[in-house]
C-alpha positions in Angstrom: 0.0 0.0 0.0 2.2 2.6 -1.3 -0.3 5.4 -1.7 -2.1 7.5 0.4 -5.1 6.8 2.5 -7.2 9.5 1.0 -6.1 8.4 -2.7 -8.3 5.2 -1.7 -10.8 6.6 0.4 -11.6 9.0 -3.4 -11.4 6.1 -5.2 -13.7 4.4 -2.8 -16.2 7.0 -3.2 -15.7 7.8 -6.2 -16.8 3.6 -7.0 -19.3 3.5 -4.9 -21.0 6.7 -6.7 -20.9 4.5 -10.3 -22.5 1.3 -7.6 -25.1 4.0 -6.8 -25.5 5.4 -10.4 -25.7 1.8 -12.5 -29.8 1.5 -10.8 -31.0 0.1 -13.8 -28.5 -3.0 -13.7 -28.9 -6.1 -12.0 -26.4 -6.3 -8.7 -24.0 -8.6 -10.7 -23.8 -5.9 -13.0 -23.3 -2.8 -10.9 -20.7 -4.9 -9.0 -18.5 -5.5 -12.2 -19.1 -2.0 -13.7 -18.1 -0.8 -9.9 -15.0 -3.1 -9.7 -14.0 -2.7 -12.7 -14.4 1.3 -12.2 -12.1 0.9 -9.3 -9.2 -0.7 -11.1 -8.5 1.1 -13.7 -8.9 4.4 -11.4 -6.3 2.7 -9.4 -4.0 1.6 -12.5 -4.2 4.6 -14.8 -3.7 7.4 -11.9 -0.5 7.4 -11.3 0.2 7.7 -15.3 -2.3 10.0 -16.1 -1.7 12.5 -13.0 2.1 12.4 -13.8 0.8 13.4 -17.7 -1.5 16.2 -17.2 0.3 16.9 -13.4 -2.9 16.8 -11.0 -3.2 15.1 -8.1 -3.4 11.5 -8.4 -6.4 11.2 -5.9 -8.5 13.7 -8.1 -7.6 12.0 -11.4 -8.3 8.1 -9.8 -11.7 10.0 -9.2 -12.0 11.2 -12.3 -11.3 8.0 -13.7 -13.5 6.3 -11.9 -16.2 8.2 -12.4 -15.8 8.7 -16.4 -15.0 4.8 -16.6 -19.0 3.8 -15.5 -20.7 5.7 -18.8 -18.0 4.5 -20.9 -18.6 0.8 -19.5 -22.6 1.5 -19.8 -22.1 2.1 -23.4 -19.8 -1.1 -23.9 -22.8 -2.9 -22.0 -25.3 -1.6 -24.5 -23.5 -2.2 -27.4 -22.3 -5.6 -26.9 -25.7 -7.0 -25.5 -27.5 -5.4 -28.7 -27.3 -8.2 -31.2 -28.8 -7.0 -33.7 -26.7 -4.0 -34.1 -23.4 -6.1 -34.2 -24.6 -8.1 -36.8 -25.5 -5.6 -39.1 -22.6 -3.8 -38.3 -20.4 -7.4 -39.6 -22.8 -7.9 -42.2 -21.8 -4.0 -43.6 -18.0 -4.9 -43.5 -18.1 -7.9 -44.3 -20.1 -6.7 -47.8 -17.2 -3.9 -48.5 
């Protein structure tokens, strides 16, 4: 545990805001978009606060908290079948 105590205690919240936010998901769901939110805040903050020189605690939050719309569209997209296929059957025409 080489960072702070109030980088994770962000993070946490930060987490537990997309857990709040996902609603419309089943538990399972929310869990993964949540856990998932919480790892890559924790991964990419170090990189990405040394890039644009912020804090790392505000960036894992911002991370986090950007990372549970992106993963809502991934949900979308990859459970509409339909959509995929047409999408494959248009490439696969060209």
């Amino acid at each position: 545990m080489s960072k702070p105590i109030e980088f994770y205690l962000a993070i946490g919240a930060a987490t537990a805001y997309v857990l709040n936010r996902a609603k419309d998901h089943t538990i399972i769901q929310r869990t993964i978009m949540a856990g998932v939110s919480y790892v890559l805040a924790y991964s990419l903050s170090e990189d990405v606060a040394a890039m644009v020189g912020w804090s790392e605690a505000i960036v894992g939050v911002i991370i986090a908290t950007l990372a549970y719309p992106i993963l809502d569209i991934a949900t979308a997209f990859v459970s509409d079948r339909a959509l995929i296929f047409d999408i494959l059957k248009g490439r696969l025409k060209k």
